[in-house]
N, CA, C and O atoms as CSV, one atom per row, in Angstrom:
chain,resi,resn,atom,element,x,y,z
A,1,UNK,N,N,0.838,-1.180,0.000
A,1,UNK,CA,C,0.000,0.000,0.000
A,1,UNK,C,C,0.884,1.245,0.000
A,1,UNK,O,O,1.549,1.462,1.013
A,2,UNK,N,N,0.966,2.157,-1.127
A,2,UNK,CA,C,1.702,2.916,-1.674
A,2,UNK,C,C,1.274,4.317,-0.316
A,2,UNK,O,O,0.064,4.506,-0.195
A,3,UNK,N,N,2.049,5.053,0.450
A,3,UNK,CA,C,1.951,6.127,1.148
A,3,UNK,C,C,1.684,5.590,2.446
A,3,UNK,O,O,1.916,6.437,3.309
A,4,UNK,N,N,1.160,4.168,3.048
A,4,UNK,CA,C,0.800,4.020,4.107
A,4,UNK,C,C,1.777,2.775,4.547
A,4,UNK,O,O,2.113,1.918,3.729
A,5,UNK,N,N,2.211,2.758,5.952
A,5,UNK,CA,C,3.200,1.813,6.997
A,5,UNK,C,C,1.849,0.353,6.286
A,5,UNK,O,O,0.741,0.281,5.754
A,6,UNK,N,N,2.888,-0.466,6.743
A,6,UNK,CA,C,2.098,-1.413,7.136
A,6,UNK,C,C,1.594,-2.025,7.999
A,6,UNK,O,O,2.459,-2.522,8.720
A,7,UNK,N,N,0.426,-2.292,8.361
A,7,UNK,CA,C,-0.332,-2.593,9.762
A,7,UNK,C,C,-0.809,-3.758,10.069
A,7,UNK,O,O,-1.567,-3.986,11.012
A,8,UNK,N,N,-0.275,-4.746,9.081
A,8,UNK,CA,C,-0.543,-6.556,9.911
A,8,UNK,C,C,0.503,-7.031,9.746
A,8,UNK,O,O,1.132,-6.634,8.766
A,9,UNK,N,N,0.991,-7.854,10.446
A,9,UNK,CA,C,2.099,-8.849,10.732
A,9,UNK,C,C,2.696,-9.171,9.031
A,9,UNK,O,O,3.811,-9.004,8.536
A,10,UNK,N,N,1.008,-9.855,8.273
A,10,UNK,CA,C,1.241,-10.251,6.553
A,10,UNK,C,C,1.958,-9.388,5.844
A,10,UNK,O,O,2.993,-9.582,5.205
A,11,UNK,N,N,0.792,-7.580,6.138
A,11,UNK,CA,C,1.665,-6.648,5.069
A,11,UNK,C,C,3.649,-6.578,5.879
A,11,UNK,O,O,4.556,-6.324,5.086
A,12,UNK,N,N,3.953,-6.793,7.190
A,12,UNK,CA,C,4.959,-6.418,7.347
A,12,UNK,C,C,5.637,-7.225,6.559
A,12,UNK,O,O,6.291,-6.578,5.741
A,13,UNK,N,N,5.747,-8.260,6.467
A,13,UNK,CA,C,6.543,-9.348,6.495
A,13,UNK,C,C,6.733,-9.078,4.305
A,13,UNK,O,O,7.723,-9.076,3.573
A,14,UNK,N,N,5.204,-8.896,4.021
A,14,UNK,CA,C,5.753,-8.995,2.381
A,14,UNK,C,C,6.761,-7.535,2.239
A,14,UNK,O,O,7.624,-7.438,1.367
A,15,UNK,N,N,6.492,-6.521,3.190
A,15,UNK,CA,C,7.434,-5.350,3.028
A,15,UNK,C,C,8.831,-5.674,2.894
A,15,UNK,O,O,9.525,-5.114,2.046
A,16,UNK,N,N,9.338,-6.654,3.779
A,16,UNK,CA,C,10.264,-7.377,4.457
A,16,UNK,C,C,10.938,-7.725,2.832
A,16,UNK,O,O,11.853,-7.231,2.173
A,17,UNK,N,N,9.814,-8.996,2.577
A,17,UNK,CA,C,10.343,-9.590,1.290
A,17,UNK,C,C,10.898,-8.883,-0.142
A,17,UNK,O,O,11.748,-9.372,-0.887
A,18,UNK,N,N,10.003,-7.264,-0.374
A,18,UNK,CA,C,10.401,-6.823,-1.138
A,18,UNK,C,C,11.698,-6.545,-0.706
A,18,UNK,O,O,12.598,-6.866,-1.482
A,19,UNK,N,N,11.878,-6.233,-0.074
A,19,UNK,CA,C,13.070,-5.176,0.479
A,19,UNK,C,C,13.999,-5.804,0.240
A,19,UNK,O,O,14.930,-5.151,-0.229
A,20,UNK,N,N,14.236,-7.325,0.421
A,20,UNK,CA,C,15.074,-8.326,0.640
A,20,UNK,C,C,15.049,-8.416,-1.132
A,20,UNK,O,O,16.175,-8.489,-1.624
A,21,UNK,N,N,14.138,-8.416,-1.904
A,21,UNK,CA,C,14.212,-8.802,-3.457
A,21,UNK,C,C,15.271,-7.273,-3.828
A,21,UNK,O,O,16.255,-7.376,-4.561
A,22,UNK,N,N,15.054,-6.563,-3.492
A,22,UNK,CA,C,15.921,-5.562,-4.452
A,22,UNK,C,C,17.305,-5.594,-4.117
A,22,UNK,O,O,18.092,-4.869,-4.724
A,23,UNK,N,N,17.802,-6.609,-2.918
A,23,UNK,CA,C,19.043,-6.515,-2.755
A,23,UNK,C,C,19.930,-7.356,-4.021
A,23,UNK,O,O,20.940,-6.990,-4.621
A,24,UNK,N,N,19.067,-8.708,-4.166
A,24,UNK,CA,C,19.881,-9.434,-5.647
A,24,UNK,C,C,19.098,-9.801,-6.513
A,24,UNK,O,O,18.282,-10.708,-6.352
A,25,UNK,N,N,19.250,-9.126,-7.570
A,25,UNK,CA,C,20.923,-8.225,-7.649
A,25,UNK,C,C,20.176,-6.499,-7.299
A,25,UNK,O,O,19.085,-5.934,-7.365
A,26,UNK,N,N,21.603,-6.208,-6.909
A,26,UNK,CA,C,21.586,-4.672,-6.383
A,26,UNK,C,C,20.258,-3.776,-7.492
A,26,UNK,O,O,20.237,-3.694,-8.720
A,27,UNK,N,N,19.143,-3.140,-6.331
A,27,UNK,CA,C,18.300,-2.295,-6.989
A,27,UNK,C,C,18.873,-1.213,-6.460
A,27,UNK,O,O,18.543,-1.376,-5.286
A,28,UNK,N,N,19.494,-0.223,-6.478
A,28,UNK,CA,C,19.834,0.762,-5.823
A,28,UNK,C,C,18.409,1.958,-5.927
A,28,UNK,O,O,17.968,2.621,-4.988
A,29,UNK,N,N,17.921,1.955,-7.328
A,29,UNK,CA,C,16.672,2.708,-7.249
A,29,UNK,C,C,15.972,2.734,-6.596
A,29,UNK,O,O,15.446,3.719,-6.076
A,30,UNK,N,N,15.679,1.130,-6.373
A,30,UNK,CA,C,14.097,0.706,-6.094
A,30,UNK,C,C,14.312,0.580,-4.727
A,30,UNK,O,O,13.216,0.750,-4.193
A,31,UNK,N,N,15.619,0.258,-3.441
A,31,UNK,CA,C,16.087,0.395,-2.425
A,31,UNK,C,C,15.742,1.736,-1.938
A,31,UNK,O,O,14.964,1.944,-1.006
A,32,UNK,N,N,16.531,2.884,-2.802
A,32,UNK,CA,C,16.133,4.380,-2.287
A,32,UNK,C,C,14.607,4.983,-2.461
A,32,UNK,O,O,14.096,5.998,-1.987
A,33,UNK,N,N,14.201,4.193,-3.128
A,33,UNK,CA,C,12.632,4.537,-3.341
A,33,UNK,C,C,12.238,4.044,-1.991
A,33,UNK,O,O,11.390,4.850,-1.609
A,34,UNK,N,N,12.349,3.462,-1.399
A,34,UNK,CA,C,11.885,2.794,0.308
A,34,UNK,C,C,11.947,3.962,1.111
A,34,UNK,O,O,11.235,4.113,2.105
A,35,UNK,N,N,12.740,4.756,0.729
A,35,UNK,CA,C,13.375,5.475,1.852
A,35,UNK,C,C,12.781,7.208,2.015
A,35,UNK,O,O,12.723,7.950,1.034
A,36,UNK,N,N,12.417,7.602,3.272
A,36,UNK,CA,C,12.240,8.815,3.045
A,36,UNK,C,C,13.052,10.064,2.896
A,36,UNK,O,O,13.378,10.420,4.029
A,37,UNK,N,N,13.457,10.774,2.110
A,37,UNK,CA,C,13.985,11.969,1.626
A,37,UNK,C,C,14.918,11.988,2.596
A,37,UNK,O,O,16.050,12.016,2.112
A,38,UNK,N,N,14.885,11.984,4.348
A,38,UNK,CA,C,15.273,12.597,5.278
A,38,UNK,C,C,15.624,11.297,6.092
A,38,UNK,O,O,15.941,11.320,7.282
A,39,UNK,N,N,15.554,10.441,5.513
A,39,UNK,CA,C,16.249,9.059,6.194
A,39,UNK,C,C,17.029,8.905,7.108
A,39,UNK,O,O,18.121,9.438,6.908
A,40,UNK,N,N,16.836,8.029,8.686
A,40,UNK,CA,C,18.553,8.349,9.200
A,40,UNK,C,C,18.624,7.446,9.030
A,40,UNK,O,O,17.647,6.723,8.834
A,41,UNK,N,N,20.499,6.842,9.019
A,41,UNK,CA,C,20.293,5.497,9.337
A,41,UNK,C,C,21.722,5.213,9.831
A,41,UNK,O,O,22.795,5.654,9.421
A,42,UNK,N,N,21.362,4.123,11.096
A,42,UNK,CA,C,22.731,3.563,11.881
A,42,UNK,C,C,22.943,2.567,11.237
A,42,UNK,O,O,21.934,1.971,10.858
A,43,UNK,N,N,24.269,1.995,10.859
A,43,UNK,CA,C,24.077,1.047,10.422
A,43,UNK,C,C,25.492,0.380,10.641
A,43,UNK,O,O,26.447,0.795,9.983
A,44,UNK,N,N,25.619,-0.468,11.395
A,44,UNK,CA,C,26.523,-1.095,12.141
A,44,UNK,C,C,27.600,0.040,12.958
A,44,UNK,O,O,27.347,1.164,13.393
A,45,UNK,N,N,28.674,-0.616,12.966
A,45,UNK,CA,C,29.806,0.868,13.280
A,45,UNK,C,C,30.191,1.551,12.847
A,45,UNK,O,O,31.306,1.967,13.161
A,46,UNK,N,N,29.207,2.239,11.510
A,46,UNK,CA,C,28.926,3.304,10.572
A,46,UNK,C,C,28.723,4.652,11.713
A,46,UNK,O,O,28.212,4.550,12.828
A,47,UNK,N,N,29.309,5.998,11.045
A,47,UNK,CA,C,28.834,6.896,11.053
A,47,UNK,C,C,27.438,7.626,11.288
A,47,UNK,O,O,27.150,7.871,10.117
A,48,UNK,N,N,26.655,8.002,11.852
A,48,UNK,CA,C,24.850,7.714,11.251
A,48,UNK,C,C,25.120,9.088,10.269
A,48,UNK,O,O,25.616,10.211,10.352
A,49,UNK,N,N,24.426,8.179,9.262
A,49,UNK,CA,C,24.293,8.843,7.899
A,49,UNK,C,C,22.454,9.169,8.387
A,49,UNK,O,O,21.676,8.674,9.203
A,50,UNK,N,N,22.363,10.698,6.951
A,50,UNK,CA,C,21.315,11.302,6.977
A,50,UNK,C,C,20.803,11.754,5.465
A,50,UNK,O,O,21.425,12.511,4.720
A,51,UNK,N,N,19.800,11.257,5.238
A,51,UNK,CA,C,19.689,11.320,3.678
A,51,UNK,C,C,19.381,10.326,2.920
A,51,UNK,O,O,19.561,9.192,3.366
A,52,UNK,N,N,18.800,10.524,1.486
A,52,UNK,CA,C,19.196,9.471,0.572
A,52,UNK,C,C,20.458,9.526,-0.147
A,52,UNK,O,O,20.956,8.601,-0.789
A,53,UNK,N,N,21.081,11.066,0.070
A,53,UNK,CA,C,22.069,10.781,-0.999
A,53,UNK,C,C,23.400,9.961,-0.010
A,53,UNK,O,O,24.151,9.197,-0.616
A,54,UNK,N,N,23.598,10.181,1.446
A,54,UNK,CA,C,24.528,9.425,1.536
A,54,UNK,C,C,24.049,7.805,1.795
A,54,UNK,O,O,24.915,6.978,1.508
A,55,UNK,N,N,23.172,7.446,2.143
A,55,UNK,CA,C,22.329,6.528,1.792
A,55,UNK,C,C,22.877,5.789,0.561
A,55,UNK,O,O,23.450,4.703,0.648
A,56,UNK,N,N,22.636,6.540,-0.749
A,56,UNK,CA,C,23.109,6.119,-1.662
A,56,UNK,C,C,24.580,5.329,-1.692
A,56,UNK,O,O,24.837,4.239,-2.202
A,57,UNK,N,N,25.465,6.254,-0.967
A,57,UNK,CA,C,26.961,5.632,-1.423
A,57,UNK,C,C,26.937,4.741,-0.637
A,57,UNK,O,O,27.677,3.821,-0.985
A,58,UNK,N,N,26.217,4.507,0.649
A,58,UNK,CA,C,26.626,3.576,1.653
A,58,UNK,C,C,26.018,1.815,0.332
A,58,UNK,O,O,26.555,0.719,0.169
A,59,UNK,N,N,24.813,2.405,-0.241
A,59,UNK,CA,C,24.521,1.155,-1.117
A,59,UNK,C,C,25.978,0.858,-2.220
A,59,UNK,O,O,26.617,-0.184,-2.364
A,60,UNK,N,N,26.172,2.255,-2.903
A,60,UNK,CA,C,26.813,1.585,-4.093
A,60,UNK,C,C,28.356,0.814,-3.483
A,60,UNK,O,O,28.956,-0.093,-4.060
A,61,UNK,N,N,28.809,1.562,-1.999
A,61,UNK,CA,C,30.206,1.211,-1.578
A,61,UNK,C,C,29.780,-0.659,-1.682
A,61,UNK,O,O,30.442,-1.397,-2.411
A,62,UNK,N,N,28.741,-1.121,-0.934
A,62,UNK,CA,C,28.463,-2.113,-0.204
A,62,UNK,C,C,28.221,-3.218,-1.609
A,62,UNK,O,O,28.430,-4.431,-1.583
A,63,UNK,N,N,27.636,-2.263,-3.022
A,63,UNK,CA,C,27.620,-3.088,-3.998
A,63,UNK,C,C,29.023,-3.675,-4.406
A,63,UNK,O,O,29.436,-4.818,-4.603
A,64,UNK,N,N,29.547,-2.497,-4.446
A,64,UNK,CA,C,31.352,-2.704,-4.824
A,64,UNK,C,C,32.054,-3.718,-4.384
A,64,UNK,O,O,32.843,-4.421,-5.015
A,65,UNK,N,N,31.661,-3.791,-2.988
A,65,UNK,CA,C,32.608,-4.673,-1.696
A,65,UNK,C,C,31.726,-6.278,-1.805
A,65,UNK,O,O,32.468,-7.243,-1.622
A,66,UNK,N,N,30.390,-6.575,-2.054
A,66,UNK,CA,C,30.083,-7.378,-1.706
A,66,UNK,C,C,29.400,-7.640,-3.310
A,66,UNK,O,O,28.425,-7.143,-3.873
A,67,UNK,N,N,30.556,-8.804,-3.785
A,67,UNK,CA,C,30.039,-9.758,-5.020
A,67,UNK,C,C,29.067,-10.735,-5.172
A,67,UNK,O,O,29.224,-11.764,-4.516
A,68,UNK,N,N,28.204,-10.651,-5.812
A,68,UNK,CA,C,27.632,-12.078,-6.030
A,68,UNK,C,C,26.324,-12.020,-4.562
A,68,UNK,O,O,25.371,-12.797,-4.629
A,69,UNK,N,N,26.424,-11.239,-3.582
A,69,UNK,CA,C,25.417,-10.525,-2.366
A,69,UNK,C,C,24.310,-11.642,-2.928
A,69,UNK,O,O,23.844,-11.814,-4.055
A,70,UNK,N,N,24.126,-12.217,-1.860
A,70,UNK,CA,C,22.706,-13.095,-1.719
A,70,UNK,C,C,21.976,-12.980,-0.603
A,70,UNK,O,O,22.516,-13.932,-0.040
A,71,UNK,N,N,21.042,-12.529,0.338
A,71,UNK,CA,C,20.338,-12.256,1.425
A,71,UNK,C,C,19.210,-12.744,1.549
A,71,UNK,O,O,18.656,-12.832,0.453
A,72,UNK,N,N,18.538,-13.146,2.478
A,72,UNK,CA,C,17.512,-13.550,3.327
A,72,UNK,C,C,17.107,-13.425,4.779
A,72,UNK,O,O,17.285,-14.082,5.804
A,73,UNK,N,N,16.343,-12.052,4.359
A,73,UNK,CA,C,15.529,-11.677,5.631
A,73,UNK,C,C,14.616,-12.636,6.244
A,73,UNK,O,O,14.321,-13.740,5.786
A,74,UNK,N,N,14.262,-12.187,7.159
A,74,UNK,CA,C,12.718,-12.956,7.829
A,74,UNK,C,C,12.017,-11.992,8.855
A,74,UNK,O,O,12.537,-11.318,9.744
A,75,UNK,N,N,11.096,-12.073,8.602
A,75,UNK,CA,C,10.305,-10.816,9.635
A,75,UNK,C,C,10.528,-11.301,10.978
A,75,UNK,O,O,10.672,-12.494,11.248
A,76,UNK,N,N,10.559,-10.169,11.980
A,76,UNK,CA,C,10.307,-10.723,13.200
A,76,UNK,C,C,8.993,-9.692,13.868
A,76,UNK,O,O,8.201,-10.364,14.528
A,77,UNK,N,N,8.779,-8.757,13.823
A,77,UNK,CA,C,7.664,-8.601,14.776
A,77,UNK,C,C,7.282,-6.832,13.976
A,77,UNK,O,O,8.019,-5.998,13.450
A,78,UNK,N,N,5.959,-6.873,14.211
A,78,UNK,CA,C,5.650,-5.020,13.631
A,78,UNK,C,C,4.739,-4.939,15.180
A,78,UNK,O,O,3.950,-5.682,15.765
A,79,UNK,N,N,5.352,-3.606,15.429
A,79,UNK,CA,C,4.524,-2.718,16.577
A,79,UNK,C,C,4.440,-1.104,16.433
A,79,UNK,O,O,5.231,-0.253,16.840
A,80,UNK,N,N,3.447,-0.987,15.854
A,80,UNK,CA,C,2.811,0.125,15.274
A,80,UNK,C,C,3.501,0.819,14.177
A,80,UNK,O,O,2.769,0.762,13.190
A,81,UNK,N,N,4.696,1.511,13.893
A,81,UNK,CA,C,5.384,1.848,13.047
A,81,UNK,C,C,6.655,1.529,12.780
A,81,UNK,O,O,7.461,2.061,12.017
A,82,UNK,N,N,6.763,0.454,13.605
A,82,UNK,CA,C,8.398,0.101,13.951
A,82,UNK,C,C,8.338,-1.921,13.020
A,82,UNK,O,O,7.467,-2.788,12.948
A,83,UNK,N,N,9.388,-1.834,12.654
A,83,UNK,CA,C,9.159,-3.221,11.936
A,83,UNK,C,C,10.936,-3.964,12.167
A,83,UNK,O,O,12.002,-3.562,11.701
A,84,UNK,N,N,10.677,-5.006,12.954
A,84,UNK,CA,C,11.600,-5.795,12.944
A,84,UNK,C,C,12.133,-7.040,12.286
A,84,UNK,O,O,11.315,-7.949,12.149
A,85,UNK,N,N,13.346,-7.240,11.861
A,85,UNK,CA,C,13.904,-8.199,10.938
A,85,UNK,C,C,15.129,-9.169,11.082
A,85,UNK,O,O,16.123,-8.552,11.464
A,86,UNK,N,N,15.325,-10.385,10.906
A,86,UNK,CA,C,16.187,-10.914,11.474
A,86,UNK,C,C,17.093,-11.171,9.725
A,86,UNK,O,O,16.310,-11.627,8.891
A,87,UNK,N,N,18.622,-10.918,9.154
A,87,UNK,CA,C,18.642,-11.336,8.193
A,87,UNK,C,C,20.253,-12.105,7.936
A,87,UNK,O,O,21.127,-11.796,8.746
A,88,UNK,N,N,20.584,-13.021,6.895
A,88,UNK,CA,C,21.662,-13.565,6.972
A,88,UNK,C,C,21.827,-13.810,5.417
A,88,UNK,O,O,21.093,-14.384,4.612
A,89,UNK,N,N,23.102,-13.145,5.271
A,89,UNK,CA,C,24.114,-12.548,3.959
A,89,UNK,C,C,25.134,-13.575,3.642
A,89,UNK,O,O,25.399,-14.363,4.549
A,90,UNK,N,N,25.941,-13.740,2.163
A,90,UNK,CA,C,26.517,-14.313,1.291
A,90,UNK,C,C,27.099,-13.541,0.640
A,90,UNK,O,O,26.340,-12.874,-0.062
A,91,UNK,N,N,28.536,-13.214,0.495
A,91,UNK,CA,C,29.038,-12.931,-0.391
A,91,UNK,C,C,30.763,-13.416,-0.441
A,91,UNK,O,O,31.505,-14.005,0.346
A,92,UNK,N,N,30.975,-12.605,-2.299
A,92,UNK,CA,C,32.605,-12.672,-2.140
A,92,UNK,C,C,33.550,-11.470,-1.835
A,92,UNK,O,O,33.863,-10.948,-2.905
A,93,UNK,N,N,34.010,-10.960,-0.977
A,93,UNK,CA,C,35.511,-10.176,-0.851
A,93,UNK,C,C,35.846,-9.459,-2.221
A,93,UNK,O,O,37.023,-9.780,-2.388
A,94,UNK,N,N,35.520,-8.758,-3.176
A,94,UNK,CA,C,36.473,-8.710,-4.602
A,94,UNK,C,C,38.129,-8.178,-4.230
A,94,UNK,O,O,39.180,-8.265,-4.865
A,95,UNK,N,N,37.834,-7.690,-3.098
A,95,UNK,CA,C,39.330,-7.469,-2.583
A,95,UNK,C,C,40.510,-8.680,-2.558
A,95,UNK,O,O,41.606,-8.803,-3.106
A,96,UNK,N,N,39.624,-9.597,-1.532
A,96,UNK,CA,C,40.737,-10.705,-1.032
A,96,UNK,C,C,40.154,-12.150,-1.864
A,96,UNK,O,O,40.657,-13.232,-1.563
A,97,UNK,N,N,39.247,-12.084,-2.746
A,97,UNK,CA,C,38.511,-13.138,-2.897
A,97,UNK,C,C,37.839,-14.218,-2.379
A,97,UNK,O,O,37.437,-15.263,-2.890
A,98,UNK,N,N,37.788,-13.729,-1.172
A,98,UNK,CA,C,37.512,-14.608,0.062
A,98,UNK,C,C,35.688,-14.808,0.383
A,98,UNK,O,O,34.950,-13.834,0.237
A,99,UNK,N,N,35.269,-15.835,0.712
A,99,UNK,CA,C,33.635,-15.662,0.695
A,99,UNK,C,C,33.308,-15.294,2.249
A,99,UNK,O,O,34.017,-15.493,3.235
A,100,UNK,N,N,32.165,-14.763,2.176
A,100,UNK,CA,C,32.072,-13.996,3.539
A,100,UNK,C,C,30.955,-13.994,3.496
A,100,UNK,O,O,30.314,-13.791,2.465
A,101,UNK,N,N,30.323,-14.292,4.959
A,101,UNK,CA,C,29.015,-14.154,5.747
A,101,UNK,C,C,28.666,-13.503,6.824
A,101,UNK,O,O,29.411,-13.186,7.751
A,102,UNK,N,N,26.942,-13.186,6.666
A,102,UNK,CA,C,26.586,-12.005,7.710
A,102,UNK,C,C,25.185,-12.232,8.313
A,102,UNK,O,O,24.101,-12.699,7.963
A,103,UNK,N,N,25.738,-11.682,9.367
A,103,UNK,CA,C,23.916,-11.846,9.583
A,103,UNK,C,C,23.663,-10.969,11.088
A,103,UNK,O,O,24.426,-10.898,12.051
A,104,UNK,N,N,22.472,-10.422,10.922
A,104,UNK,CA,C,22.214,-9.371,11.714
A,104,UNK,C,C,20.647,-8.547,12.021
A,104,UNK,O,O,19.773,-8.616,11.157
A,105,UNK,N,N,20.483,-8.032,12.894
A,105,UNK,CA,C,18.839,-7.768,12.944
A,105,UNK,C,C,18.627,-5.978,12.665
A,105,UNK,O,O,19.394,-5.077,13.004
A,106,UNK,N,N,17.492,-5.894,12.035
A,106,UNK,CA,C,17.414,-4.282,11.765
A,106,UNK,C,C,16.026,-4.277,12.065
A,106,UNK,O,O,15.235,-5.220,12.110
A,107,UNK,N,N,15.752,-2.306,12.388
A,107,UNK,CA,C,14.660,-2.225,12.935
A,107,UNK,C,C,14.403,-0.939,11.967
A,107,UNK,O,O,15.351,-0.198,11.706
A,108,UNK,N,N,13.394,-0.744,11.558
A,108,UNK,CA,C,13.208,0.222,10.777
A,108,UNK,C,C,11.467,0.938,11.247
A,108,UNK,O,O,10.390,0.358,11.385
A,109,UNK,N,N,11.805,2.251,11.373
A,109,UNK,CA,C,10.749,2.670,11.540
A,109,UNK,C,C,10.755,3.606,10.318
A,109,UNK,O,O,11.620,4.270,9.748
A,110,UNK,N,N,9.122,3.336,10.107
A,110,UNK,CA,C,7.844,3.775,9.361
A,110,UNK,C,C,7.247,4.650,9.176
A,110,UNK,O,O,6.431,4.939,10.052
A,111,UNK,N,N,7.356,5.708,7.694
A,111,UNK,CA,C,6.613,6.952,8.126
A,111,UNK,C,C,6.750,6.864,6.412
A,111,UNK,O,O,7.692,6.693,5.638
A,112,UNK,N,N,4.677,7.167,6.208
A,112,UNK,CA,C,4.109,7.157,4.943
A,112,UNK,C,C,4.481,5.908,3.794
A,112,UNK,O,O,4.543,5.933,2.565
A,113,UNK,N,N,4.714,4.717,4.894
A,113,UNK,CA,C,5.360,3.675,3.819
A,113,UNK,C,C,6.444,3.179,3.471
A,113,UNK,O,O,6.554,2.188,2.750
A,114,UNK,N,N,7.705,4.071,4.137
A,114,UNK,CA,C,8.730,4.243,3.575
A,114,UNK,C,C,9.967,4.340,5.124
A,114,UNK,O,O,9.889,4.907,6.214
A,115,UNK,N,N,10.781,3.664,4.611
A,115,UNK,CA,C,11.726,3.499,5.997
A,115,UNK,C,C,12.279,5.096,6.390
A,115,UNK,O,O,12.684,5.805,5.469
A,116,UNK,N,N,12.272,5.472,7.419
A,116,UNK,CA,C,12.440,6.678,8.058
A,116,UNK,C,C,13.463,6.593,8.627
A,116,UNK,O,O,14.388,7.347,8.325
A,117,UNK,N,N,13.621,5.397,9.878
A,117,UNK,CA,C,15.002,5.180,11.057
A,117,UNK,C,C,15.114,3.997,10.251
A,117,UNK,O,O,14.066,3.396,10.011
A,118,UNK,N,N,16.249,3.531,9.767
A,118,UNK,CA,C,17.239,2.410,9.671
A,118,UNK,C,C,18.564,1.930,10.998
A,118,UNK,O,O,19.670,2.410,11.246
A,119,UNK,N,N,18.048,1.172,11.401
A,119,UNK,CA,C,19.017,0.432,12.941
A,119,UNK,C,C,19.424,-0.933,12.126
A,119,UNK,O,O,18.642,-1.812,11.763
A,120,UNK,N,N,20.514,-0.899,11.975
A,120,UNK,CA,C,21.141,-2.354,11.751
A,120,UNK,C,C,22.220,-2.604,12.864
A,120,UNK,O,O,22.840,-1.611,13.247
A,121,UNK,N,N,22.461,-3.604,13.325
A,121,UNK,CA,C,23.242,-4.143,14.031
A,121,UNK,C,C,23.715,-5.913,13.431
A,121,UNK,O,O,22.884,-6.766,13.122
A,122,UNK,N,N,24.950,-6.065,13.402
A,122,UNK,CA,C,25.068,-6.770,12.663
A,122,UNK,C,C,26.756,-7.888,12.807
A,122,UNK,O,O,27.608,-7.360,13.521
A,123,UNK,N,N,26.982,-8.676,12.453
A,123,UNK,CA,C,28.251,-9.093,11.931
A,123,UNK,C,C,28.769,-10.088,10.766
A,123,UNK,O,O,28.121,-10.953,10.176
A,124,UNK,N,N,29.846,-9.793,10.639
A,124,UNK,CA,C,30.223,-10.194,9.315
A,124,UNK,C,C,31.483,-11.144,9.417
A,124,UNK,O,O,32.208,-10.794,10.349
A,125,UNK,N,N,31.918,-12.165,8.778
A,125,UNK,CA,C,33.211,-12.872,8.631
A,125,UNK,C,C,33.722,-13.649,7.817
A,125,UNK,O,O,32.790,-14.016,7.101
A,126,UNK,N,N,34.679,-14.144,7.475
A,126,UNK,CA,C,35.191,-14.955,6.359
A,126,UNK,C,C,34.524,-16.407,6.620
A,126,UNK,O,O,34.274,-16.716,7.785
A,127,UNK,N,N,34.276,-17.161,5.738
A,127,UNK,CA,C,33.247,-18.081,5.955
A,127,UNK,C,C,34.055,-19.360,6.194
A,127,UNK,O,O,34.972,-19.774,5.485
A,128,UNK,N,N,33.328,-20.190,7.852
A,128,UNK,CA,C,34.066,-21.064,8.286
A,128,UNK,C,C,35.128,-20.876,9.616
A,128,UNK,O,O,35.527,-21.494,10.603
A,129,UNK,N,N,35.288,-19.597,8.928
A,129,UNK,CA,C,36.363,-19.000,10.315
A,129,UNK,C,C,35.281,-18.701,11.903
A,129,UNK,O,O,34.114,-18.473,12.221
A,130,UNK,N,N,36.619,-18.897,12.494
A,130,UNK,CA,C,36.191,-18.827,14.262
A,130,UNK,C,C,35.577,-17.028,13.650
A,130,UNK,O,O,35.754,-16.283,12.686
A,131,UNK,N,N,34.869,-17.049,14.841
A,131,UNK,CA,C,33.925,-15.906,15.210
A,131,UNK,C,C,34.928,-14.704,15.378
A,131,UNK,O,O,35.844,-14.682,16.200
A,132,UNK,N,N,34.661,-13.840,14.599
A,132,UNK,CA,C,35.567,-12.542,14.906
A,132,UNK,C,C,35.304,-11.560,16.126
A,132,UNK,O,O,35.941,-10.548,16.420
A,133,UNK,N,N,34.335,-12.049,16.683
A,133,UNK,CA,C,34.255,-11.636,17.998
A,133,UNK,C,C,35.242,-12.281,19.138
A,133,UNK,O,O,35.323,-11.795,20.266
A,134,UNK,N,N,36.013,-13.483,18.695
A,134,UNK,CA,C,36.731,-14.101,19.440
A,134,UNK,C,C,36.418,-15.051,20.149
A,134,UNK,O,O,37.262,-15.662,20.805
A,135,UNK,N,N,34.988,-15.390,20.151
A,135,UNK,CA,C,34.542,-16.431,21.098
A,135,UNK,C,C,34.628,-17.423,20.336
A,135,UNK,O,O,35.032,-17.576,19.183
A,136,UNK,N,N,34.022,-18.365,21.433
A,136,UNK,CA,C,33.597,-20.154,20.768
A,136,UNK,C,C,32.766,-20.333,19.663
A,136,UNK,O,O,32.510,-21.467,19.260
């Protein structure tokens, strides 16, 4: 529903799915079309960016860095304008050629349809390897 949040668990979750379709392969359009004009967004141990236009580079850097990007979200819960997501990433390094995995939860709040607050929290690592957090 074009201008309005979504308000059942169903519409959250297909929001979810689009969102997750424009990542492969990279929609950068149809990604910033989600987004409102005035967007913030945290997004791991990023800077908080403000905007679509830096918005933008944070997509095209992330296209650059992450080859072949395969993702799968899954909804986890909508409470009133706020929509939660649990998701886990695939890619290759073009740097080191190395394959690398991610996975991490984001919370995005909702205003006229369109993601407003972007919260990602997240981690990432070479695939197979011990936990770069250092643990077990």
């Amino acid at each position: 529903m074009a201008g309005q949040n979504p308000r059942t668990a169903e519409e959250a979750r297909a929001f979810v799915a689009h969102v997750e379709s424009l990542f492969m392969p990279w929609n950068i359009d149809g990604l910033l079309a989600g987004f409102t004009d005035d967007c913030i967004v945290k997004f791991g141990d990023l800077p908080e960016l403000t905007g679509k236009a830096a918005l933008e580079k944070l997509f095209r850097s992330r296209m650059e860095r992450q080859k072949g990007y395969r993702l799968k979200k899954q909804f986890r819960a909508l409470a009133g304008d706020v929509i939660a997501n649990y998701w886990e990433g695939w890619w290759e390094d073009p740097l080191t050629g190395k394959r690398m995995t991610g996975r991490g939860v984001e919370v995005w709040t909702m205003r006229d349809g369109k993601i407003a607050v972007w919260e990602a929290a997240f981690n990432g690592n070479e695939e197979g390897k011990p936990s770069a957090m250092g643990l077990v």
